[in-house]
N, C-alpha and C positions, 0 to 999 in steps of 0.2 A: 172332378169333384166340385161343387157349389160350394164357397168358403163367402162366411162374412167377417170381414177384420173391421176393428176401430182401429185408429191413429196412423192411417195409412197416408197425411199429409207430414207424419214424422220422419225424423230420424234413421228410425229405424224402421216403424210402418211402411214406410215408400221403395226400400229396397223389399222386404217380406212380400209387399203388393207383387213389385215388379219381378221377384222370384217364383212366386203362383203363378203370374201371368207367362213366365216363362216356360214352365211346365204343362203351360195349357189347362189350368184350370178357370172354371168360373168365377167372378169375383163380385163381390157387393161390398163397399165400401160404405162405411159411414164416418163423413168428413165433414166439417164447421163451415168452411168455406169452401165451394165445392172449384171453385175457379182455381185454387192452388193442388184441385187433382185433375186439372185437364187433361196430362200428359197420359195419365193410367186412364181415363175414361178412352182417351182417344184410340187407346191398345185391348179397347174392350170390355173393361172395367164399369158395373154400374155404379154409380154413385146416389148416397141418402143424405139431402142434409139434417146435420143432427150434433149432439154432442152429449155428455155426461154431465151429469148425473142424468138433465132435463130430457130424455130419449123422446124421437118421436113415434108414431105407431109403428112399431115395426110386425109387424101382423103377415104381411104380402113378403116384406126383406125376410123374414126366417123358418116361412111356412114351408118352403123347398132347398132349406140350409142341410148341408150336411154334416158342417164343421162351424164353429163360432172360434174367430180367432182376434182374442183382446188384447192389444196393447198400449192403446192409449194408456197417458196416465199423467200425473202433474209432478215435476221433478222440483218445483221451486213454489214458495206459496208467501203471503202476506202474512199470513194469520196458519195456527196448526189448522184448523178447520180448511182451510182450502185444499189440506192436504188430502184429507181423509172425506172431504165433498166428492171428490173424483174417484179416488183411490181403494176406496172403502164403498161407497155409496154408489157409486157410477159402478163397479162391477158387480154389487148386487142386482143393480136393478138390470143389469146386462144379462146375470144370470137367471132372474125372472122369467127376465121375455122369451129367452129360450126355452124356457121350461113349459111358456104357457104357450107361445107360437110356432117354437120349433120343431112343429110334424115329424120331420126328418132329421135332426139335430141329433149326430150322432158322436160329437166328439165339441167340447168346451179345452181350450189351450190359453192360460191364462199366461203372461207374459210379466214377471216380476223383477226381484231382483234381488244380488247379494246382500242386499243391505238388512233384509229381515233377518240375518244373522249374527249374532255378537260372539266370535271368534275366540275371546276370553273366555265368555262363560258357556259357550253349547259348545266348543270343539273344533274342530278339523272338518267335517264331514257336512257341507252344507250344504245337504240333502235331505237334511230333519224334516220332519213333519212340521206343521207349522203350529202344532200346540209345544212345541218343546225350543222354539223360534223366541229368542228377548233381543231383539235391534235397539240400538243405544239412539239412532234418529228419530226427527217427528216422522219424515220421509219413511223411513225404513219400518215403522209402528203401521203408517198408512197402508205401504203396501203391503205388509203380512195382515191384516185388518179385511182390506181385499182378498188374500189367499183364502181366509179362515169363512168369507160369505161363502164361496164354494160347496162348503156340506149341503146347502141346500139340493143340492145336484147329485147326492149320494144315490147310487143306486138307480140312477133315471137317465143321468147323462152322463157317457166318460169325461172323466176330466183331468187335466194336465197342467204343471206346473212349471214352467221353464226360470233360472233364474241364471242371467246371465251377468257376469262384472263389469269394470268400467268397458263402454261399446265406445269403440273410436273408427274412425275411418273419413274420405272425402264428404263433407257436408257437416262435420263434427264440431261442435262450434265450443264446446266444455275445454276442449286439450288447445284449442287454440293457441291461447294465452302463451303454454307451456312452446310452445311452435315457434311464436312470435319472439320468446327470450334468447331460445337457443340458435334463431337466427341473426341475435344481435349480440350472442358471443356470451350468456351467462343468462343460468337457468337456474333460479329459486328453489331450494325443496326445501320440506316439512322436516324440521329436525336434523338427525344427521343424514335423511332422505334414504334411510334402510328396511320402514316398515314395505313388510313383502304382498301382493299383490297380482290379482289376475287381469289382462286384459283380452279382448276380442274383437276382430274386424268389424263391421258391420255387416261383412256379406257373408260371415262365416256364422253368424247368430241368426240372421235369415236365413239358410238353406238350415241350419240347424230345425228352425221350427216348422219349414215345408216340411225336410225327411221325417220329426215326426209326426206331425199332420197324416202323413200317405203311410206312415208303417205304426202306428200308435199304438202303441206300448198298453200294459195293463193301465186300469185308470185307478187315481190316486197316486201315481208317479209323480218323482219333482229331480228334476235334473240340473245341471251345472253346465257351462261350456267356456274355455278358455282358448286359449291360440298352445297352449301346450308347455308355455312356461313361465316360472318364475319369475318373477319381475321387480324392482325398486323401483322409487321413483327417480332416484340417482341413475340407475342401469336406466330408465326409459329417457330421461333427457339424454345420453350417453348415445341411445339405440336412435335418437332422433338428429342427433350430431352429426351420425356417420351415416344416415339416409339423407341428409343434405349438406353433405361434405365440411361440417364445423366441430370445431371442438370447444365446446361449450366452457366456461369457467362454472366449476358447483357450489353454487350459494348456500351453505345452512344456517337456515334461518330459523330460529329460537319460538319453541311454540308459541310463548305470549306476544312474540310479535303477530305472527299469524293471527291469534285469537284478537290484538288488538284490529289488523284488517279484517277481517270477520265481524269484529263490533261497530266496522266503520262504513263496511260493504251495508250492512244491517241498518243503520240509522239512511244511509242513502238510500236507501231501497222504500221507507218508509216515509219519506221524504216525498221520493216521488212516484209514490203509490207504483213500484214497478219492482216487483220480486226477482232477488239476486240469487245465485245459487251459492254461492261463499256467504254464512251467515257461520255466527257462531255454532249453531246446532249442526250444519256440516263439518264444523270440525269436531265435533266426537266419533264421526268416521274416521278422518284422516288422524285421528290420535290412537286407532287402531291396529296394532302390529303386525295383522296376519289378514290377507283377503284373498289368501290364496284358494279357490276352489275346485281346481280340475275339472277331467272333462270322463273319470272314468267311467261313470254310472252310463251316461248316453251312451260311449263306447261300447258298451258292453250291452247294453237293451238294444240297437239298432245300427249299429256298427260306423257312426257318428265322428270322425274324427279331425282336427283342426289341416289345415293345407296353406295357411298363409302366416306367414313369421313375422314377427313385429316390423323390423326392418324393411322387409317390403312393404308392408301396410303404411307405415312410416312415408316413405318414400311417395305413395300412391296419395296419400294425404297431403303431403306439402305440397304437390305439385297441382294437386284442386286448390288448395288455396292461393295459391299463387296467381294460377290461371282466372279465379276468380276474383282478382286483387283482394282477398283477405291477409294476403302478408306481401310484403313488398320483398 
């Protein structure tokens, strides 16, 4: 299959890359810096430099596309507008160019995320559609903002919604922190660290969006994926103690303190013109009780199911960091 993905010098981009590439398919990547995809170029991978919103012609990249596979996308911003510059704007015009270059473009897989969800007021089931979606983030507004350009595509191109929860794994730089506490003996949480929660590997989100890439489902699908269970934050510094043999002391820390480091994360970041991902608007996430999502809808459209349990992901995580000297 010919696949074009964005944000394949991410996170999660760069595994999805290297799981295409593992299944032998074709890849066209469109990446900002094209020297931080050497490694996927070298494995075959064409590479466009380019980025969002500002695309460049992609005419020649999606005239013999099969699949458009998006995941770029901006997790932290200065201003709400940066948010929704990328997130909102950058996948419209992605959807565009498909529509007007993509000869072949037979499947659009748009890569989101829980957060266009507010758990209080739409439910259990974060599967919704995305007109019945109210996200309490600027973040999580953005990227349902993005989902909802998608109609453009109604009826002309399939298209696919993936929305996965917090993604951790080796390279992960968000849980760090959380790493770095319980390797010195005491680990911070929100509250009484009980609000419930899903999390996913990173390589368990990318074979997720290959299998349905190769077996794609009806279009207008929106799916969930999790590691298969329930989680605290408590339980995950707990899960993280015992994949690096410590036993953590559990801090509960009183939301306004939090909200006060959120206000303080916030003026620093503005300071020095460098976008934090702990600002106060993240914590109307984390004041959220429920992010629990499952994984049954995939399970059951394409028979999808998790194979890595926190503790070992855990595990596989500390030991990049380590190896990497990100934690001592």
């Amino acid at each position: 299959m010919r696949i074009f993905l964005t944000g394949a010098t991410g996170f999660l981009g760069s595994r999805t890359a290297q799981e295409f590439i593992r299944r032998g398919h074709r890849l066209k990547l469109l990446v900002r810096h094209p020297a931080d995809a050497s490694r996927l170029q070298s494995s075959g991978a064409e590479l466009i430099q380019g980025s969002l919103p500002d695309l460049p012609d992609l005419h020649d990249a999606l005239r013999e596309t099969d699949a458009v596979i998006h995941i770029a996308g901006v997790l932290k911003g200065l201003r709400d507008r940066d948010f929704f510059r990328v997130n909102e704007s950058g996948t419209k015009r992605l959807a565009e160019a498909a529509l007007v270059h993509g000869e072949t473009v037979k499947l659009f897989l748009h890569v989101s995320t829980v957060a266009v969800h507010n758990s209080a007021r739409d439910g259990e089931d974060f599967c919704l559609p995305p007109e019945t979606c109210h996200p309490v983030s600027i973040y999580g507004k953005s990227k349902l903002a993005g989902e909802k350009t998608l109609s453009l595509l109604r009826g002309k191109i399939k298209t696919l919604i993936l929305r996965p929860p917090v993604i951790y794994g080796p390279g992960d730089r968000e849980l760090l922190p959380l790493f770095k506490a319980v390797r010195h003996g005491a680990a911070p949480v929100f509250g009484n660290g009980q609000n419930r929660l899903s999390v996913c590997h990173v390589e368990e989100v990318a074979r997720a969006i290959a299998d349905l890439t190769e077996s794609s489902p009806a279009s207008g699908e929106i799916f969930c994926v999790d590691d298969g269970e329930i989680h605290t934050w408590e339980s995950i510094a707990r899960e993280i103690g015992k994949a690096i043999k410590k036993t953590p002391s559990i801090l509960k820390v009183p939301p306004f303190l939090f909200g006060l480091a959120a206000f303080g994360s916030a003026a620093f970041a503005r300071l020095t013109r460098r976008p934090q991902i702990f600002t106060p608007d993240k914590m109307k996430e984390m004041r959220q009780a429920n992010w629990v999502c499952g994984h049954k809808k995939i399970g059951e459209a394409i028979g999808w199911n998790p194979r890595k349990a926190f503790q070992e992901g855990a595990r596989e995580t500390f030991e990049f960091y380590r190896k990497e000297g990100w934690i001592s």
